[in-house]
C-alpha positions in Angstrom: 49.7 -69.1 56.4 51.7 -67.7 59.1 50.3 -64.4 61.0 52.0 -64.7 64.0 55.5 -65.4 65.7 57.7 -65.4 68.5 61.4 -65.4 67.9 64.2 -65.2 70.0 67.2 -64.5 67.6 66.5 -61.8 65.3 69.7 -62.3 63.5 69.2 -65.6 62.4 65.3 -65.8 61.2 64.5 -64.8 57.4 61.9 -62.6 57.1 61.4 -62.7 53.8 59.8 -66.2 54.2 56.6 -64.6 56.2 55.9 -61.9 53.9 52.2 -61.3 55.5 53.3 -61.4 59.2 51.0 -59.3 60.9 52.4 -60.1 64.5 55.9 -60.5 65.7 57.5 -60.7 69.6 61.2 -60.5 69.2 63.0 -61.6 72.2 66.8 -61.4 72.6 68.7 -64.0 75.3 72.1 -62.9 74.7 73.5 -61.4 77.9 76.7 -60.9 76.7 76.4 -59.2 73.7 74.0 -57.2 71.0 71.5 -58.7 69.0 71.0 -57.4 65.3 67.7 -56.8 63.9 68.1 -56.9 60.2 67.0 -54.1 58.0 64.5 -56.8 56.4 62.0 -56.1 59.1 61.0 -53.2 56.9 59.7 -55.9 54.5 56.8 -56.9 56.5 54.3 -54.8 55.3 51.3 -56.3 56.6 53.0 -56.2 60.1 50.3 -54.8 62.8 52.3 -55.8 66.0 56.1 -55.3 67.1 57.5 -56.2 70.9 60.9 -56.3 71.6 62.7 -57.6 74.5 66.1 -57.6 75.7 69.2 -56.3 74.6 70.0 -54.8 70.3 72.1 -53.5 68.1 69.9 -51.0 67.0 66.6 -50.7 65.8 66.7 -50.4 61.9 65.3 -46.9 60.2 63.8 -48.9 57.6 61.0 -50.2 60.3 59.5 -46.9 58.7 58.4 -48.7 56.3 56.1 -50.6 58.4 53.0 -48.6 56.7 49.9 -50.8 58.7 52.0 -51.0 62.1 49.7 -50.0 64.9 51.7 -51.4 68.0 55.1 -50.8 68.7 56.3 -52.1 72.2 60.0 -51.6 72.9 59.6 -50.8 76.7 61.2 -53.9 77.7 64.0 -53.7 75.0 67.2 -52.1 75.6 69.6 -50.6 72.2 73.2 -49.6 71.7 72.3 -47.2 69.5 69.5 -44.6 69.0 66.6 -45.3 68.2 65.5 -43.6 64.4 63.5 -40.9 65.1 61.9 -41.7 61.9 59.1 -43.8 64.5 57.7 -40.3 65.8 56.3 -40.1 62.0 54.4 -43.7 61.4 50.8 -42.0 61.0 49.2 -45.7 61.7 50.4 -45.8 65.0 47.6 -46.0 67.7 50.0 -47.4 70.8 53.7 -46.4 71.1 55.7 -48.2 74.0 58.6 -47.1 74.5 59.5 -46.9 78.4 62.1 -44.5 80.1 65.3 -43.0 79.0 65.7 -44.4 75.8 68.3 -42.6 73.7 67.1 -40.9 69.9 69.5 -40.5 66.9 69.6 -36.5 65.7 68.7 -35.6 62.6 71.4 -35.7 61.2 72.5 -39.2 61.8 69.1 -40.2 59.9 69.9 -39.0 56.5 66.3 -38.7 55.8 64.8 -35.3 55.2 62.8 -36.2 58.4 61.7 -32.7 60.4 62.8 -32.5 64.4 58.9 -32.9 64.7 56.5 -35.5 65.9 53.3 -36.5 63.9 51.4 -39.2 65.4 47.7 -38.4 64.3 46.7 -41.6 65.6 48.4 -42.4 68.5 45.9 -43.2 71.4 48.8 -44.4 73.8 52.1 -42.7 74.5 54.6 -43.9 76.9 57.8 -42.6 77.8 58.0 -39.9 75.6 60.7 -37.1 76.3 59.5 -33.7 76.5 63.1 -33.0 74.4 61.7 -34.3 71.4 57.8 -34.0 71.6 57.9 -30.2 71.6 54.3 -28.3 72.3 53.2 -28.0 68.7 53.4 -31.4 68.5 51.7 -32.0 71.6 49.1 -29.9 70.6 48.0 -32.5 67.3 47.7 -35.7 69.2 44.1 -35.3 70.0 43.5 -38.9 70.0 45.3 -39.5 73.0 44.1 -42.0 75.8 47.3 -42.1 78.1 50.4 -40.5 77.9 53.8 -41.0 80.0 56.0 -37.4 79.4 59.4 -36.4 81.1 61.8 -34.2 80.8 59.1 -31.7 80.4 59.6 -28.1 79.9 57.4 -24.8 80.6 56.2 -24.8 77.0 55.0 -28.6 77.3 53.6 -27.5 80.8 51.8 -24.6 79.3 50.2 -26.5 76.6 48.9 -29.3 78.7 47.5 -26.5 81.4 46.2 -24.7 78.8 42.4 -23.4 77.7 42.0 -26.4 75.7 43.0 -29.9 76.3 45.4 -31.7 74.2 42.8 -34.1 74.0 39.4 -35.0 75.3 39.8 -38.5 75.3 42.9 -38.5 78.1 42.1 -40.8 80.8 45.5 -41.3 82.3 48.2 -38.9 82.4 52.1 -39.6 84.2 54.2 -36.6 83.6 57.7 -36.9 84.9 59.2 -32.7 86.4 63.0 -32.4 86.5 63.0 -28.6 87.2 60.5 -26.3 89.2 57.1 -25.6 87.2 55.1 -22.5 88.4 51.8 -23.7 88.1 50.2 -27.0 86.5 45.8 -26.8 85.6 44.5 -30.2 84.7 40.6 -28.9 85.7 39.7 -29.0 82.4 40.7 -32.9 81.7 36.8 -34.5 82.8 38.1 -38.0 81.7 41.2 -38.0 83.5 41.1 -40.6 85.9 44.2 -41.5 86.6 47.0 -39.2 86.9 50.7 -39.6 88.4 53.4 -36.7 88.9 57.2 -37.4 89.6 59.1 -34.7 90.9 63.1 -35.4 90.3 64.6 -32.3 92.0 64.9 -30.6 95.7 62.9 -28.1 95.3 59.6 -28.0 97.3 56.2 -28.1 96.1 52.9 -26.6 96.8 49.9 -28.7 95.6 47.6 -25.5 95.6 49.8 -24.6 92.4 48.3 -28.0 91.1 44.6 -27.6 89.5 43.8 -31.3 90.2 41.1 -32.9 87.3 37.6 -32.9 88.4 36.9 -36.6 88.5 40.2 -38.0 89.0 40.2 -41.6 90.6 44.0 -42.8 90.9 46.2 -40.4 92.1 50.3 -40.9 92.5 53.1 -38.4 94.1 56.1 -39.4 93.8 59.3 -38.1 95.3 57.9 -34.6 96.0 59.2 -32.0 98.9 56.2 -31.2 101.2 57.0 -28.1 103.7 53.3 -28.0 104.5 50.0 -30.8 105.5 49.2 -32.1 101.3 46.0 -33.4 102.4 44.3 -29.7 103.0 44.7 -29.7 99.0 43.7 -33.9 98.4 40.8 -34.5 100.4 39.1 -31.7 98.2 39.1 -34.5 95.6 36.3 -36.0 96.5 36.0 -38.7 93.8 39.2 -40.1 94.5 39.5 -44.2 95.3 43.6 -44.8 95.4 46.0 -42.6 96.8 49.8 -43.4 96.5 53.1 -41.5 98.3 56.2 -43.1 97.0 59.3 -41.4 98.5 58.1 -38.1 99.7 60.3 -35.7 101.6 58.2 -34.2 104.9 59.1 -31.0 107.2 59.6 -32.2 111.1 56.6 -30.4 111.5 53.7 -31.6 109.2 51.2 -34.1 110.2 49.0 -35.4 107.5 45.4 -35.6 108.6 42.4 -37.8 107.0 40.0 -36.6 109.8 36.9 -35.3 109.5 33.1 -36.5 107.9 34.2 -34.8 104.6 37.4 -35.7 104.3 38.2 -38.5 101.0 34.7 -40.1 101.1 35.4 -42.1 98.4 39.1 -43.4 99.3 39.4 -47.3 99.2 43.3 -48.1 99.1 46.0 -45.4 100.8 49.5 -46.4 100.2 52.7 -44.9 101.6 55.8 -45.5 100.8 59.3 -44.6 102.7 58.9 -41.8 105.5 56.3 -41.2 106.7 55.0 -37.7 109.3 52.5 -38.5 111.6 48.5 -39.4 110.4 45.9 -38.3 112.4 42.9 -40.5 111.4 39.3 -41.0 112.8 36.7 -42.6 112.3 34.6 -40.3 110.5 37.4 -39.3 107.2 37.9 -42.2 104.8 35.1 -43.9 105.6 35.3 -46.3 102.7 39.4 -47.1 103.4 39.7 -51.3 103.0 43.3 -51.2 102.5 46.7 -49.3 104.0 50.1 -50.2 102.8 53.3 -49.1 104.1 56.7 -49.7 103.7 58.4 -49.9 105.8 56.2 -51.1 108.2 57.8 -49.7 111.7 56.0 -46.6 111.9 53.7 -46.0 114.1 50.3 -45.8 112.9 46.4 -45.4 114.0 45.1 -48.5 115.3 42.4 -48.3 112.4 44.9 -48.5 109.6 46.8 -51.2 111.4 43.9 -53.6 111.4 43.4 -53.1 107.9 47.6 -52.9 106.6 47.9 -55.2 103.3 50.1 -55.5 100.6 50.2 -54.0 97.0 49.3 -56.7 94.3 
């Protein structure tokens, strides 16, 4: 009895030959044109599992059907058309993939009496999720939620997450993606987050004192962000945190970024940098548990401390 499968032309396989298909990897190789997922897909109904990769038509509304789907994985898949927003409503769903800038049919081109609203009671990972369609009082009923990847957020979505209670207890890792200027962000009240990455998409320049940083955060990423002023007099206040990351980072001529000090990051194992890159005054007192510095690119001219220890990411 066949439970699992890995196809690589949707178009062509019969589904109605592995009625109890609980796992499926769809894979499309055509690099010239669409693939077509048939609307028989919705006949699996014992399927658990769904990955898609490469390049389709669209993805069918009748995947609603899909009543015991837990996993749906398109982050690696790329669709002409929108995807149903009929997927924002499959209750069984504990771990929805979906990656960045993925396009959504409206309502209207659904014909189902399907309301601009996402219910996911289940979901315990969401990634890539636009803040256009998962509006706060949605976000506020997915307290199950292990990870979640938002952008295109707006102040409503920001007020919710930074509000008195947490849209969920269980978060562990959060990656929210800013494309206008937010006024203040509180993620104290998060104890499991451990992980936590924000993207700033914009000019505008950003103060991490307006940032209320989780109290046991581990991982943290900043990327793209504006910095008029030193952001370490705010970070090395976190003084659980192990990984620090600067991708792309905008500095004023005048800032200097400085790990000194016998209290400064005492738990910081891996400090990465990426593009410019101000001056770093470093000693050897602050970051006394630093193993690894990575920079790209490399010609800048660094402490001889973090040059004896320069590696690259994995």
């Amino acid at each position: 009895m066949l439970r699992r499968l890995t196809i690589d032309n949707t178009s062509q396989f019969s589904y109605s030959k592995t009625p109890k298909l609980r796992t499926l990897f769809c894979f499309s190789n055509s690099r010239e044109g669409w693939t077509l997922i048939p609307n028989e897909i919705g006949d699996l109904s014992r399927l658990t599992f769904l990955q898609l990769r490469g390049r389709f038509e669209r993805m069918p509304s009748t995947i609603r059907n899909l009543k015991k789907l837990v996993t749906l994985d398109i982050h690696e898949a790329y669709f002409k058309c929108g995807l149903p927003r009929t997927i924002f409503r499959m209750k069984h769903l504990k771990y929805l993939i979906l990656g960045y800038a993925k396009t959504f049919e409206s309502n209207k081109c659904t014909n189902l009496n399907v309301r601009n609203e996402v219910y996911l009671p289940n979901v315990e990972i969401l990634f890539g999720m636009p803040g256009t369609i998962l509006k706060a009082s949605s976000l506020q009923n997915l307290s199950n939620l292990r990870e979640l990847f938002l952008y295109e957020i707006d102040d409503q979505c920001i007020n919710v997450i930074s509000g008195k209670t947490t849209i969920s207890e269980k978060l562990q890792e959060l990656v929210l993606h800013f494309t206008q200027k937010f006024e203040r962000l509180n993620l104290s009240r998060y104890d499991r987050l451990a992980k936590l990455s924000l993207d700033v998409e914009s000019t505008f320049p950003l103060r991490l004192d307006i940032i209320e940083f989780p109290p046991n955060l581990i991982s943290l990423s900043l990327r793209h962000m504006e910095f008029t002023e030193d952001p370490m007099k705010v970070l090395k206040e976190l003084r659980k945190l192990e990984t620090l990351r600067l991708s792309y980072c905008e500095y004023s001529q005048s800032i200097t970024m400085d790990f000194s000090g016998e209290n400064s990051f005492p738990e910081l194992r891996v400090l990465s940098i990426y593009g410019s890159c101000p001056e770093l005054i470093v000693d050897q007192t602050g970051m006394p548990k630093l193993n690894k510095f990575v920079c790209k690119p490399k010609d800048f001219n660094f402490p001889e401390r973090l040059r004896e220890i320069m590696g690259e990411d994995p």
